[in-house]
Backbone as CSV, one residue per row, in Angstrom:
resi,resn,N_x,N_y,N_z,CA_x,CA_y,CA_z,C_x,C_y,C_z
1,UNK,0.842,-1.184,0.000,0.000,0.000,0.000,0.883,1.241,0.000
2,UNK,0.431,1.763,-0.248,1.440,3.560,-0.869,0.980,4.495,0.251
3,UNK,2.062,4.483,1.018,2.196,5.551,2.108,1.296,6.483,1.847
4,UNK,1.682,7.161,0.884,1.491,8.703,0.898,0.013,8.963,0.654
5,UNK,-1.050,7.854,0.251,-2.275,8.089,0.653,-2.960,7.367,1.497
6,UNK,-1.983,6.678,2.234,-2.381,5.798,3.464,-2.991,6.859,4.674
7,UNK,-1.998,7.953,4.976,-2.942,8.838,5.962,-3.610,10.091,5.331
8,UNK,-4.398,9.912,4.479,-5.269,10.494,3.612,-6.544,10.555,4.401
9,UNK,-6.785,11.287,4.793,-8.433,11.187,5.428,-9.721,10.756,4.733
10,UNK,-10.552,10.080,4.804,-11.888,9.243,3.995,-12.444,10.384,4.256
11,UNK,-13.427,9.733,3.136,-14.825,10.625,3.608,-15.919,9.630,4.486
12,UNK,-16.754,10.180,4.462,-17.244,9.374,5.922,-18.992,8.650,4.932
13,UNK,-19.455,7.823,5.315,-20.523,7.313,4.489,-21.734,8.537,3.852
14,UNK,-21.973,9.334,4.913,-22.766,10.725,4.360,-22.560,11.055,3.334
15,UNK,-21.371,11.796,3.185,-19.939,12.376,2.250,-20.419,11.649,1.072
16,UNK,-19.814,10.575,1.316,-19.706,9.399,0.376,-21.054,8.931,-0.855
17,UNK,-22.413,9.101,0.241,-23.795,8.891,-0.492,-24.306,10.675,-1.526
18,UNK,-24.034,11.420,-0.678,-24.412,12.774,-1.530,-23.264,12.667,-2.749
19,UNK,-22.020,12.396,-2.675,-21.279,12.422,-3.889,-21.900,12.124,-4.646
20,UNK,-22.324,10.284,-4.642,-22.609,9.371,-5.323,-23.802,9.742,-5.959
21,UNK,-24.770,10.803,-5.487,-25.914,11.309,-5.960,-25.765,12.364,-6.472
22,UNK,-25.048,13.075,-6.290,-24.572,14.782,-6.799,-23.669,14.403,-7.799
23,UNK,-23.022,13.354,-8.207,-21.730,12.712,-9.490,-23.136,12.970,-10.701
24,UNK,-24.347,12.153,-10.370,-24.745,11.848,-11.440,-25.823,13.093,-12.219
25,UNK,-25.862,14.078,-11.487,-26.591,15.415,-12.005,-25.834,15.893,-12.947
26,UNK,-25.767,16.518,-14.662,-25.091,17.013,-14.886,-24.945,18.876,-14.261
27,UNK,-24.354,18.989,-14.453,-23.820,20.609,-14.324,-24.568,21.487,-14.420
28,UNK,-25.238,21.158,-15.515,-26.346,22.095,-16.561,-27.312,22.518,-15.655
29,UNK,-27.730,21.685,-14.925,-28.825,21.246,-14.138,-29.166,22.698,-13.203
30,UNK,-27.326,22.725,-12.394,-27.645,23.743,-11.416,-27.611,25.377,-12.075
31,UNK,-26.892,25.237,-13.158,-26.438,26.603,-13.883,-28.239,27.474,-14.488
32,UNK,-29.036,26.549,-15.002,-30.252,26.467,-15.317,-31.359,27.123,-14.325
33,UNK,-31.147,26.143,-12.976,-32.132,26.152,-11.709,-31.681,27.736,-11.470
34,UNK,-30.117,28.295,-11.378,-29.643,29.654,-11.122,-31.022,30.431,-11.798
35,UNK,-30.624,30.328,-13.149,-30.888,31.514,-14.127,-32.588,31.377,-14.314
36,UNK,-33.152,30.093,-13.842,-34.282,30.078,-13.637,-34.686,31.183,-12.058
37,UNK,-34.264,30.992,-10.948,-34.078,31.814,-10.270,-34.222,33.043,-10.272
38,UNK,-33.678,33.685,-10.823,-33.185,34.983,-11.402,-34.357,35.386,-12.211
39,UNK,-34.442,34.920,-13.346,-35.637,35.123,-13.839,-37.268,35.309,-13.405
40,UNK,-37.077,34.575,-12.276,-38.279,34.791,-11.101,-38.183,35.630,-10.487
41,UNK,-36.767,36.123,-9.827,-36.928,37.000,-9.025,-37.244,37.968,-10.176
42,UNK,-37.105,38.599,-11.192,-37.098,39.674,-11.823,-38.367,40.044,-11.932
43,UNK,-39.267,38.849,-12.297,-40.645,38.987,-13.052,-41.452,38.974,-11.494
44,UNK,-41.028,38.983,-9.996,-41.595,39.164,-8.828,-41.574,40.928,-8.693
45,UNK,-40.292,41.319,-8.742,-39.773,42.546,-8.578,-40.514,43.451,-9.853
46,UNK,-41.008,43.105,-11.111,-41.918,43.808,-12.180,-43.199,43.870,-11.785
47,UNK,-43.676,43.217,-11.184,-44.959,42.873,-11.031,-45.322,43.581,-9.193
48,UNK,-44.074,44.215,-8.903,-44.325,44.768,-7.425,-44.859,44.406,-6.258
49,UNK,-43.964,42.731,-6.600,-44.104,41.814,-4.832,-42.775,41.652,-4.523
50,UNK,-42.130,42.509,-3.929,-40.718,42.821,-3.849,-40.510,41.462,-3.006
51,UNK,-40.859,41.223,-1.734,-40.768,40.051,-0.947,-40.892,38.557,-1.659
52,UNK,-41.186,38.317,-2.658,-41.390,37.114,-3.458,-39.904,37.654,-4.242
53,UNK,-39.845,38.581,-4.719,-38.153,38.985,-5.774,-36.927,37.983,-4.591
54,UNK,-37.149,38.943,-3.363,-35.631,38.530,-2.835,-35.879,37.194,-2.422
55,UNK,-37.142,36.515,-2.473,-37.034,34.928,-1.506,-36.517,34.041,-3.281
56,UNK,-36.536,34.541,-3.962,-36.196,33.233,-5.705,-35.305,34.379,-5.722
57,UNK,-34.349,35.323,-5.528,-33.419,36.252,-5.465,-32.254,35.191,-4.826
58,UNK,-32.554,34.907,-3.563,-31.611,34.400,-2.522,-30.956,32.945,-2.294
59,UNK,-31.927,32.422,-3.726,-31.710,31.195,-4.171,-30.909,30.702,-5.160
60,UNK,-30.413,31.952,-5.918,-29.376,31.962,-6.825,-27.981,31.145,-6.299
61,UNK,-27.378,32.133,-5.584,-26.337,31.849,-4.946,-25.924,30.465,-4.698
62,UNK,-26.831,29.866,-3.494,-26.964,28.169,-3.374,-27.174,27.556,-4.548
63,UNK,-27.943,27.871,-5.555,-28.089,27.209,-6.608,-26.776,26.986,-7.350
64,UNK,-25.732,28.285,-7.294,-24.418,28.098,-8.011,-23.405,27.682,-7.225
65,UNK,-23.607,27.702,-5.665,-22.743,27.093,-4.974,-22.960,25.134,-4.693
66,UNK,-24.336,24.985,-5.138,-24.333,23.491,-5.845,-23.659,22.676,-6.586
67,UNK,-23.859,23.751,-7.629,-23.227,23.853,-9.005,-21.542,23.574,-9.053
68,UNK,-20.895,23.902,-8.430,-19.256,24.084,-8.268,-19.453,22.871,-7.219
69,UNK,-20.034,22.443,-5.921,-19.838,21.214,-5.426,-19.887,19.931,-6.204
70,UNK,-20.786,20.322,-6.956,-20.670,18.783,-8.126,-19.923,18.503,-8.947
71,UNK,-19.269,20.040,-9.468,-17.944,20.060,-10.287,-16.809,19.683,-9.970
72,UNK,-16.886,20.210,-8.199,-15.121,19.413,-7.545,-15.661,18.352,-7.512
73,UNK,-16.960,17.394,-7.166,-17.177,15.984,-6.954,-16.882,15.517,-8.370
74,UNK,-16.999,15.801,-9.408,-16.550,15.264,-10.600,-15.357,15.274,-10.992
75,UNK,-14.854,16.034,-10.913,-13.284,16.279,-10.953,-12.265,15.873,-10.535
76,UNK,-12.474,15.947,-8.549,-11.809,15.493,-7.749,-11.949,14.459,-6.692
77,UNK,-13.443,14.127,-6.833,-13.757,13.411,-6.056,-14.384,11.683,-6.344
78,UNK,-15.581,11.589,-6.273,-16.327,10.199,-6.880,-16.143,9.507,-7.873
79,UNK,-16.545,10.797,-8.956,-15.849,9.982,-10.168,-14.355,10.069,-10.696
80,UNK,-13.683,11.074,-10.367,-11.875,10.455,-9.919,-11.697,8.883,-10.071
81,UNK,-12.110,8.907,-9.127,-11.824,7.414,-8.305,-12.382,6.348,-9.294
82,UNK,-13.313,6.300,-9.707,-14.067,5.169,-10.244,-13.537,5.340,-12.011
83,UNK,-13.229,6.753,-12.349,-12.557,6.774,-13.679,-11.196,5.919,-13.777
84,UNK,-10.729,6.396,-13.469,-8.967,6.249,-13.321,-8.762,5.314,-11.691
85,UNK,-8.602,4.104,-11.506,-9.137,3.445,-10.166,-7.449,3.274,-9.670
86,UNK,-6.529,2.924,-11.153,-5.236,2.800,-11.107,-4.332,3.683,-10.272
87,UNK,-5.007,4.913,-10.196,-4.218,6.041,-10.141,-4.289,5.714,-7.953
88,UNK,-5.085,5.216,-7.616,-5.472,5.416,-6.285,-4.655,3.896,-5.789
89,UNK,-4.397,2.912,-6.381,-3.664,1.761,-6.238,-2.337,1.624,-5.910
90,UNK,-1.487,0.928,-5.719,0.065,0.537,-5.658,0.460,0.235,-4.452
């Protein structure tokens, strides 16, 4: 076994199940839900229910900070591992 990711910290089964569910969303998904967002808040804020604007306003954000969690889980995380399995071996 190869030291140098022997004291590598796991992720813990939680970790592990949201990856495995957040791997298989594409990207699109959250970038979309954003700009869908946005688009609500706008047409709340035209229509002069300011309080409905900022509550689909405030949802943006999380929506794109989704968005980038699934990207490091794709990248660096779940599917890493299961792409390239070699690379984690020796």
């Amino acid at each position: 076994m190869d030291t140098k990711h022997q004291n590598t910290p796991q992720e813990g089964p939680v970790a592990k199940n949201i990856e495995a569910v957040t791997s298989r969303v594409p990207s699109d998904v959250f970038l979309w839900t954003a700009i869908g967002a946005i688009s609500l808040s706008l047409s709340m804020k035209l229509m002069k229910k300011s309080h409905l604007a900022l509550f689909f306003g405030q949802w943006v954000s999380p929506f794109l900070l989704m968005g980038i969690y699934n990207k490091i889980v794709k990248t660096n995380g779940h599917d890493r591992k299961h792409r390239n399995p070699r690379m984690f071996r020796k």
